[in-house]
BAVEXPA-335688 format. One record per atom (N, C-alpha, C, CB): residue number from 1; residue in three letters; atom name; x, z, y. Coordinates in nm, 3 decimals, decimal comma, always signed. Glycine has a CB too. Layout:
// BAVEXPA-335688
ATOM   pos   code   site        xx        zz        yy
ATOM   NUM    ALA     CA         X         Z         Y
...
// end
This chain:
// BAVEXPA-335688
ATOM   pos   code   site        xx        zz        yy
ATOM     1    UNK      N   -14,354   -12,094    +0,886
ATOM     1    UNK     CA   -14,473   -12,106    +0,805
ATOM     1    UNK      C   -14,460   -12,231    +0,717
ATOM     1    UNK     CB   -14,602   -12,113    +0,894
ATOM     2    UNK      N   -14,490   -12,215    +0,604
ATOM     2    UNK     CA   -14,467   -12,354    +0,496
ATOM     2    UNK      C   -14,655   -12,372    +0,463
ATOM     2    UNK     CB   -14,337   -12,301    +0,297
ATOM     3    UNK      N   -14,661   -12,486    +0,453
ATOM     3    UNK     CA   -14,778   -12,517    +0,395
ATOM     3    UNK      C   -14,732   -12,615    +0,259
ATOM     3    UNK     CB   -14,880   -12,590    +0,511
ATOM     4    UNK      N   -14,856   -12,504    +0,125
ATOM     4    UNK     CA   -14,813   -12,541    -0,007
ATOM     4    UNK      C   -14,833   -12,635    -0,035
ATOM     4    UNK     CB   -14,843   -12,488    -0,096
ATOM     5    UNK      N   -14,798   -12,715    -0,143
ATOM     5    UNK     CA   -14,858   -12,882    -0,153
ATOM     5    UNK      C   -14,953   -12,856    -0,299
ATOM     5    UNK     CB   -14,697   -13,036    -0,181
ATOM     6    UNK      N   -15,026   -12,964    -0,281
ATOM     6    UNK     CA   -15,142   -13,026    -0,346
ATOM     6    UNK      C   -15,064   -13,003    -0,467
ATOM     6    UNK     CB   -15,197   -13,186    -0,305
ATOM     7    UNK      N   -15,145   -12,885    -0,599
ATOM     7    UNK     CA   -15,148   -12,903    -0,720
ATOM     7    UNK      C   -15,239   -12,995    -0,787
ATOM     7    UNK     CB   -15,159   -12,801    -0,761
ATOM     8    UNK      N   -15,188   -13,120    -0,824
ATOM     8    UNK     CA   -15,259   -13,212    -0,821
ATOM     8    UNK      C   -15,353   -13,125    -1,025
ATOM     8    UNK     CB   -15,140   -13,398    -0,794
ATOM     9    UNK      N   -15,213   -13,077    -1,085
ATOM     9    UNK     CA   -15,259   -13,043    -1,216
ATOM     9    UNK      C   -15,298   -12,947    -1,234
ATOM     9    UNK     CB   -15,194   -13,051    -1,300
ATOM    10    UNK      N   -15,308   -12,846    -1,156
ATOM    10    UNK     CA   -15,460   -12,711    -1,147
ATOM    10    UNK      C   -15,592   -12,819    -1,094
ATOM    10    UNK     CB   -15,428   -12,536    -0,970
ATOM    11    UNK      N   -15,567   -12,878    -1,039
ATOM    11    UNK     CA   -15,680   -12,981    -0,988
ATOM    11    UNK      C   -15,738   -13,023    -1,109
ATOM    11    UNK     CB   -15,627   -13,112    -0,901
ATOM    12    UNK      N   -15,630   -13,098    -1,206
ATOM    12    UNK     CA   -15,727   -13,194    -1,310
ATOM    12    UNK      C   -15,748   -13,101    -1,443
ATOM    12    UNK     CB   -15,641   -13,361    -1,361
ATOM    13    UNK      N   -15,675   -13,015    -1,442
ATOM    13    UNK     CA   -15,686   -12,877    -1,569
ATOM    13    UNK      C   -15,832   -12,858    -1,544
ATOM    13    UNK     CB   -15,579   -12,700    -1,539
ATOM    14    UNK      N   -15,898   -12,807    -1,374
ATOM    14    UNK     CA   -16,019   -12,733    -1,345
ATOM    14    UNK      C   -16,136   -12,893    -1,370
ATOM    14    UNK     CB   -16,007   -12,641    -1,152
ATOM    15    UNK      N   -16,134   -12,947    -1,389
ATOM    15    UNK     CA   -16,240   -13,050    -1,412
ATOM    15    UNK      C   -16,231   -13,115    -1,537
ATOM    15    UNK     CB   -16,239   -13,152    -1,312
ATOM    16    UNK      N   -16,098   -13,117    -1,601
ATOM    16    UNK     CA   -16,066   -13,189    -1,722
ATOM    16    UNK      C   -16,162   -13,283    -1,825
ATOM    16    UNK     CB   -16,020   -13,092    -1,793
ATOM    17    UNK      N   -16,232   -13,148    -1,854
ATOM    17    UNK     CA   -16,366   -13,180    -1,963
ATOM    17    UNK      C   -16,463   -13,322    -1,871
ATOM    17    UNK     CB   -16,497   -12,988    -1,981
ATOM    18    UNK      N   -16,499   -13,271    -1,750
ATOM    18    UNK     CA   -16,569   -13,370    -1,663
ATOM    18    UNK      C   -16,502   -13,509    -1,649
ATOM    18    UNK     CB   -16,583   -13,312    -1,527
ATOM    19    UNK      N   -16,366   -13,520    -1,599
ATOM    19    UNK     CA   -16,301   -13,664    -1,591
ATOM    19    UNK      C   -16,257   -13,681    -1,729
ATOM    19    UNK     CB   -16,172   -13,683    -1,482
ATOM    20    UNK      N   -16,210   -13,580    -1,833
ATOM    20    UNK     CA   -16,180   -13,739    -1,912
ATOM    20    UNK      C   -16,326   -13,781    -2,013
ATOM    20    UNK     CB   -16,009   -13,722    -2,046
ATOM    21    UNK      N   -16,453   -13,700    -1,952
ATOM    21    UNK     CA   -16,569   -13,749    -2,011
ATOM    21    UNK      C   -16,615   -13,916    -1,968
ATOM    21    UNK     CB   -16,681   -13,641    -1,968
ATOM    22    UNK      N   -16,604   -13,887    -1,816
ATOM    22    UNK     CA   -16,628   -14,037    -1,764
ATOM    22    UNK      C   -16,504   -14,108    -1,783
ATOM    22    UNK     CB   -16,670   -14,050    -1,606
ATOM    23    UNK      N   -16,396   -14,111    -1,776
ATOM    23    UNK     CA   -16,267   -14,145    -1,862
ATOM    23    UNK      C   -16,254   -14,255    -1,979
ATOM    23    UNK     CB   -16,232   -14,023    -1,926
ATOM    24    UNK      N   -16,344   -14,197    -2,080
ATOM    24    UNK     CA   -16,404   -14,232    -2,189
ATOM    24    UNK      C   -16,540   -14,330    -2,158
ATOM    24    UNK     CB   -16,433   -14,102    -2,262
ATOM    25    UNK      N   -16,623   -14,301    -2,061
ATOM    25    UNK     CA   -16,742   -14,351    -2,079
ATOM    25    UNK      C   -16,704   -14,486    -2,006
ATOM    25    UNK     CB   -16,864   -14,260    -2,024
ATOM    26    UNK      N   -16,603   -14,531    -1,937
ATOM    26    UNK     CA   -16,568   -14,620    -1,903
ATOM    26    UNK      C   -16,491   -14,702    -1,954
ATOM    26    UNK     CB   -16,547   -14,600    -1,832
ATOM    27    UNK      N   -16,462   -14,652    -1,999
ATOM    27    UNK     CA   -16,317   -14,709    -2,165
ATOM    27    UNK      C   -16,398   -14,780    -2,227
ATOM    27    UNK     CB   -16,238   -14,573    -2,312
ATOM    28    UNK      N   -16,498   -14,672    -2,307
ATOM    28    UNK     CA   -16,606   -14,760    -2,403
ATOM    28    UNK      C   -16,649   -14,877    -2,352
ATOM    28    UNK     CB   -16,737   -14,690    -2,434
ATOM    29    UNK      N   -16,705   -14,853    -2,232
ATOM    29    UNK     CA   -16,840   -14,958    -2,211
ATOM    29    UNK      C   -16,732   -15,089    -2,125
ATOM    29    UNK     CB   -17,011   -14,866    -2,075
ATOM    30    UNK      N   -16,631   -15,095    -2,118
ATOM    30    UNK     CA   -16,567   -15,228    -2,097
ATOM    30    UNK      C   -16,534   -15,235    -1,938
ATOM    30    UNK     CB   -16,671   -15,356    -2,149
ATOM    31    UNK      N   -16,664   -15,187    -1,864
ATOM    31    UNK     CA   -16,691   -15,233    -1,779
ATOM    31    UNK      C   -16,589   -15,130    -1,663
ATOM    31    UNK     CB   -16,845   -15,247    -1,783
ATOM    32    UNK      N   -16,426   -15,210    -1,631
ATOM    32    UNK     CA   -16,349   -15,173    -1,565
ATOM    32    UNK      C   -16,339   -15,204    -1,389
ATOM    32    UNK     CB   -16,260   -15,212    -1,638
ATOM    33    UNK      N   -16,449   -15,268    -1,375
ATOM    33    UNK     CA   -16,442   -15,359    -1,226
ATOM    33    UNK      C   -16,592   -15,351    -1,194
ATOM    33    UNK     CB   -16,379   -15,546    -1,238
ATOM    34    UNK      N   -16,678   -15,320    -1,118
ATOM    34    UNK     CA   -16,801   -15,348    -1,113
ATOM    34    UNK      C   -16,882   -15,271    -1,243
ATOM    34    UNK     CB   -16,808   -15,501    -1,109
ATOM    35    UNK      N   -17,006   -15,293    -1,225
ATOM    35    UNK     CA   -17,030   -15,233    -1,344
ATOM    35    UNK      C   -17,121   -15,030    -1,295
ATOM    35    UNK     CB   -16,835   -15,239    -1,433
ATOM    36    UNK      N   -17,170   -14,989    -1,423
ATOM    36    UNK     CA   -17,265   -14,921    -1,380
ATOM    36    UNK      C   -17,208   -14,802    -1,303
ATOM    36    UNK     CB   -17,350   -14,889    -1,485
ATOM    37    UNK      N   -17,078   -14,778    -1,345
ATOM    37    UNK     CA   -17,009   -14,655    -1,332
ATOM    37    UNK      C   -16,976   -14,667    -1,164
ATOM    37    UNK     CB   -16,865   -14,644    -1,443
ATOM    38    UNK      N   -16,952   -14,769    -1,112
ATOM    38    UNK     CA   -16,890   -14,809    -0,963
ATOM    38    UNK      C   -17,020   -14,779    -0,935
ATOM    38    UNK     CB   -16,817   -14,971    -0,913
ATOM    39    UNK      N   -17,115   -14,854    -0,951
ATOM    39    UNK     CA   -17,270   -14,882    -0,862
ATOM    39    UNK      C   -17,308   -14,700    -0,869
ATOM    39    UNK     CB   -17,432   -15,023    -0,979
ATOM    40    UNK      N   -17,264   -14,626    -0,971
ATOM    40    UNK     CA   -17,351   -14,476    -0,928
ATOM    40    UNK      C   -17,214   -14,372    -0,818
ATOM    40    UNK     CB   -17,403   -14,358    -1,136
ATOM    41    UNK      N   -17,118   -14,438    -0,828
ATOM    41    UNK     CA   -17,013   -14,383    -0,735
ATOM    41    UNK      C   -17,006   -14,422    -0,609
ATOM    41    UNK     CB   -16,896   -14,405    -0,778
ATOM    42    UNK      N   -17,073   -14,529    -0,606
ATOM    42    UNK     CA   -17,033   -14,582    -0,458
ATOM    42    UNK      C   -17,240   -14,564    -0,416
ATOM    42    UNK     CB   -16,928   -14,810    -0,456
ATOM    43    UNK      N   -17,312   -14,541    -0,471
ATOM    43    UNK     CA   -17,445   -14,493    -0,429
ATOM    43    UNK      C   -17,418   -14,331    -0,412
ATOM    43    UNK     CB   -17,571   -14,534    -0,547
ATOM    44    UNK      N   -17,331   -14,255    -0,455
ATOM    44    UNK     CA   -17,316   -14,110    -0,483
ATOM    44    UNK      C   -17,237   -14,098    -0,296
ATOM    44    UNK     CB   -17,191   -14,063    -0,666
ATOM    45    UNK      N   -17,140   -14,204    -0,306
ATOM    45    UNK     CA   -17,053   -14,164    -0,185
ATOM    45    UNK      C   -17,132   -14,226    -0,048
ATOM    45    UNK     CB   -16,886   -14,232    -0,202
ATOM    46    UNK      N   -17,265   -14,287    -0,034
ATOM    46    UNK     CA   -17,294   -14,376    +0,093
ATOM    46    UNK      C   -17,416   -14,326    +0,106
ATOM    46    UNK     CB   -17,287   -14,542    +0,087
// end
């Protein structure tokens, strides 16, 4: 029995539009460390 490995690029093909939206929205706004984008990801994950 083989188990298939992780298509990581059917993965990012099926969301694309979604990550490189926030991609961008993080680019723009500077804010690479801290910042609004962390504070709604790490409230999203806890």
């Amino acid at each position: 029995m083989t188990i298939p490995f992780l298509d990581l690029g059917a993965a990012y093909r099926e969301l694309k539009a979604e990550i490189d939206v926030a991609i961008h929205r993080v680019l723009d706004s500077g804010w690479y460390i801290l910042g609004p984008e962390v504070e709604a990801f790490e409230a999203d994950r806890y």
